[in-house]
N, C-alpha and C positions, 0 to 999 in steps of 0.2 A: 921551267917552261915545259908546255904538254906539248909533246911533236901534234897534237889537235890543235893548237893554238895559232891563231893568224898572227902575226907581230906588225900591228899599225901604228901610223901617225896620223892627228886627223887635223885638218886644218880647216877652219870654222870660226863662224861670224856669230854667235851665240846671240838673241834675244828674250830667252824664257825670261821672266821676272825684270823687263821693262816695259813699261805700259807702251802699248800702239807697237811694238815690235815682232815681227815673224817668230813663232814660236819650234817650229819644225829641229830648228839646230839642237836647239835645248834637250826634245824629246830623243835625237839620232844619238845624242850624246852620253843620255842617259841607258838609253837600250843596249848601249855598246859597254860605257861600266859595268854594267848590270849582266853582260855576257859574258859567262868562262869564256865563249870559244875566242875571246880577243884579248892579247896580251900589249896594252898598251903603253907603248915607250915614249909618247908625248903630245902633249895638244900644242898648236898655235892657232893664234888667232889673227882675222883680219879684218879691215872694216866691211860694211854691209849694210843688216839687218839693224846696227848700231855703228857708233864710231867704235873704232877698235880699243879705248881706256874701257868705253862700258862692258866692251864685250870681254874683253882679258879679264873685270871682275867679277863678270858675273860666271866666268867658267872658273873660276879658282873658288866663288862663292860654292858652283856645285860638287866642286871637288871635297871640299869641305863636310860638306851634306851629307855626301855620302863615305866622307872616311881615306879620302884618297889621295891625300895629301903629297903621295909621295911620287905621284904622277908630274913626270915633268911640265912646265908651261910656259910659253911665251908668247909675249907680244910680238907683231909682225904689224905690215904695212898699214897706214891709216888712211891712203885715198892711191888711187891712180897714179898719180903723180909721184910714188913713192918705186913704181918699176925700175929697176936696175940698183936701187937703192939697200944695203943690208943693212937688216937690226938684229936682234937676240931672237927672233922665230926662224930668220935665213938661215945664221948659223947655226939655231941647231938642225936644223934639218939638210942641209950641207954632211955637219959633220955624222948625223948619224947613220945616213946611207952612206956615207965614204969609209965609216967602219964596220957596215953590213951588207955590203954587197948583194943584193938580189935576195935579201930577207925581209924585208921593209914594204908595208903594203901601205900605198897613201890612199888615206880618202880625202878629196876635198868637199866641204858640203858651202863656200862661198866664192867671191871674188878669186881668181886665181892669180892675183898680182904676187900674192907670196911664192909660190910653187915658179911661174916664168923669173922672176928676182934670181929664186936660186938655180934655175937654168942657167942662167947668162952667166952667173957668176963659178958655177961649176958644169960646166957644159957635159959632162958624162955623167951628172946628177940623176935626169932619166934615163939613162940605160941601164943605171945601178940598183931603181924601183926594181920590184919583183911584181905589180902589178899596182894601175892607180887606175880608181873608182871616184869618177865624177859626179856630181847633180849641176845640171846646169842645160844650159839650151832647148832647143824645140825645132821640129822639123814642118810645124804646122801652129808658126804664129796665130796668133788672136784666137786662132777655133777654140779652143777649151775654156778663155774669156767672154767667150764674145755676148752669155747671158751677164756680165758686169756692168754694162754701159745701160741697163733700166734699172732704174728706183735706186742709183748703188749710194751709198751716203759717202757724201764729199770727203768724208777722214779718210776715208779706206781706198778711194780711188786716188788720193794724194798721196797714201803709200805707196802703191805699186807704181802709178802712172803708163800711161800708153808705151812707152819705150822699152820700159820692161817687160811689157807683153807682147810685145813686136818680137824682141830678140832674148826674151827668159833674163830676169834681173840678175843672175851672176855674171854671166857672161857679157849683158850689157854695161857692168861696172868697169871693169876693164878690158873693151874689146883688142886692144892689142897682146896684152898679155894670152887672154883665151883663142887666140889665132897661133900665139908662140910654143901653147900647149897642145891641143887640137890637131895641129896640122906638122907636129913634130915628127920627124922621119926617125922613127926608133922603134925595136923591136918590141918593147915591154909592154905586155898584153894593158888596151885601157879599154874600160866599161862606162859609160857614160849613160845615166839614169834621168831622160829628158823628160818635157812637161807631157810629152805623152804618155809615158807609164805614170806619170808623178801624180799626175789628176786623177786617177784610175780608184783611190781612193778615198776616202770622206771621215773624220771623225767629227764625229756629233757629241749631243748632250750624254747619248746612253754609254758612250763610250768611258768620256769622262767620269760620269758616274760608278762605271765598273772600276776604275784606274783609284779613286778616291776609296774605294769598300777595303780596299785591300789596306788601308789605314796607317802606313808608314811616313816616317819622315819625306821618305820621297816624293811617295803619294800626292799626301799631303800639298806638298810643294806644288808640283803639276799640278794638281786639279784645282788649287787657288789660280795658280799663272796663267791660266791659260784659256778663262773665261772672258775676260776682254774682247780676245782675240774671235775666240767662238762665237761672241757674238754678234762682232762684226762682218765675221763669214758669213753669217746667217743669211745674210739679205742679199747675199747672191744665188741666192734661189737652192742652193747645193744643200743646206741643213746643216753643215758643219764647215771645217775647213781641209786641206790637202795636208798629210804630212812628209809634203817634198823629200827633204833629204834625210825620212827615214828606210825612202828604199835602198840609200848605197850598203849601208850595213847587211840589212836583211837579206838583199840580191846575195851579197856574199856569203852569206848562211844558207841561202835556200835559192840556189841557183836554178835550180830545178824548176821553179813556180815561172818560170817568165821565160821569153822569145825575146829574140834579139837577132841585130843584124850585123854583117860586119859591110862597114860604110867610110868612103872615103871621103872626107868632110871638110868643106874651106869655111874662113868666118870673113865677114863682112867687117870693116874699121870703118866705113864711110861713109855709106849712103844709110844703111839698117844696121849701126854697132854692134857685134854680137851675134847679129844672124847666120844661122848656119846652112849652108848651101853645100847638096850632095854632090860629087864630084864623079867622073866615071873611072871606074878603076884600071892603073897601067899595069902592066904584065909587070914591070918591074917595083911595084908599090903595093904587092899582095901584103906586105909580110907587119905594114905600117897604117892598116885599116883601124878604125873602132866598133868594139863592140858596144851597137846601140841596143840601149834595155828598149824594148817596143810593148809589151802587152803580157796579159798574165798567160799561163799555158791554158790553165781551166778557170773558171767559175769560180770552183769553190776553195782553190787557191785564195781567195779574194777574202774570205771570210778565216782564213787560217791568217793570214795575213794580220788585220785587224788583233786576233786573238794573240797570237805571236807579240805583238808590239806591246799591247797592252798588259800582258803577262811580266814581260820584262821590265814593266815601268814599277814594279812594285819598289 
């Protein structure tokens, strides 16, 4: 391992190469293989974007793709209902922060019923993270939707549904668990990449097109997978779609390009699941804030961005 190397875990609801499913996990996932600067010690998976059998195959399918087989993987929880409950993605993620101590960087890019699970069941689990990177929530429901509700076609408004754009679809999955994570009183820096930076970008047809020239098994793969998708984005007026959770990776590589705040932040289980409501901060509760990702620093960060992703997807 390169003292440059981050050492993660990612835990992810993968949809690339199922039809009508969120594509964004597939691409973070990819980006992050495809980076020296991440030394991965394991994927799990959760449900979401798919039930969690299709998603554990299709990320072991990727694994495959690209040669990397020797990357560890598990299955994790299949619904809600499955909180406080351990499988084979609990324990390994239990045991691999209990044998690395503050070396272990988690991203989640789904549902966080796996991550609160192995809260509860190893309750110094988070303080033994070295730091965890979210996608999830929103500080300014419906606004970044709100051009979806003209001419949107029935399929694609059936995926997301109003709920998940009330309270951002991860978070609304399991609003209890995302309040046990969230509102954890522990010192280990978290970064939470919400639908305000997350919408800030767009990939389109020319993107795809660039990502395809480069002509690799990879490639390849992407720029078949992911035109479905594209095109059902289309007709929300945007040209392309959001690649959500490929900013937790990249925020972590390129820190630099984005503004952020640190915010003391409660979640709703009841009235709005998932909603997250800013909180004002106590003298005694400096130390237990989140870094919210808010916005890019410049401009033309926006456009390095795009190039950045795309590069990596070869």
């Amino acid at each position: 391992m390169s003292e440059l190397q981050h050492r993660i875990i990612i835990d992810t609801d993968p949809g690339l190469g199922y039809r009508v499913a969120d594509v964004d996990d597939g691409l973070a996932l990819f980006f992050m293989l495809n980076s020296p600067e991440f030394l991965i010690e394991g994927i799990t998976t959760v449900y979401g974007n798919t039930k969690v059998d299709i998603g554990y195959k299709l990320a072991r399918y990727y694994l495959k793709l690209i040669d990397r087989k020797e990357i560890p993987l598990f299955k994790g929880s299949a619904s809600r209902n499955d909180l406080g409950k351990t499988n084979p993605a609990i324990e390994f993620l239990i045991q691999a922060i209990k044998e690395n101590p503050g070396e272990i960087i988690l991203i989640t890019l789904g549902p966080l019923t796996n991550i609160a699970t192995a809260a509860r069941l190893y309750p110094e689990v988070l303080d033994n993270i070295k730091e965890i990177i979210i996608m999830g929530g929103t500080l300014t429901p419906i606004t970044f939707f709100s051009a979806l509700f003209k001419g949107i076609d029935r399929r694609f408004y059936d995926k997301l549904s109003i709920k998940s754009m009330v309270s951002e679809f991860n978070f609304n999955n399991d609003p209890i668990a995302t309040k046990e994570i969230i509102e954890a009183q522990i010192s280990t820096p978290r970064y939470e990449c919400g639908l305000e930076i997350c919408t800030q970008m767009v990939i389109k047809k020319e993107h795809i097109r660039k990502i395809k020239s480069y002509n690799t098994p990879i490639s390849q793969f992407i720029s078949s997978q992911v035109l479905y998708w594209l095109n059902l984005w289309r007709l929300n007026g945007f040209g392309g779609f959001f690649p959500f959770d490929t900013f937790c990776p990249i925020y972590k590589l390129k820190p630099n390009w984005f503004n952020s705040a640190k915010l003391s932040l409660a979640v709703d289980t009841e009235k709005l699941p998932g909603k997250l409501n800013i909180l004002p901060i106590k003298r005694n509760n400096q130390d237990h804030r989140i870094n919210y990702i808010s916005s890019f620093k410049k401009e033309d960060y926006k456009e390095e961005f795009l190039d950045f992703l795309c590069t990596r997807l070869k």
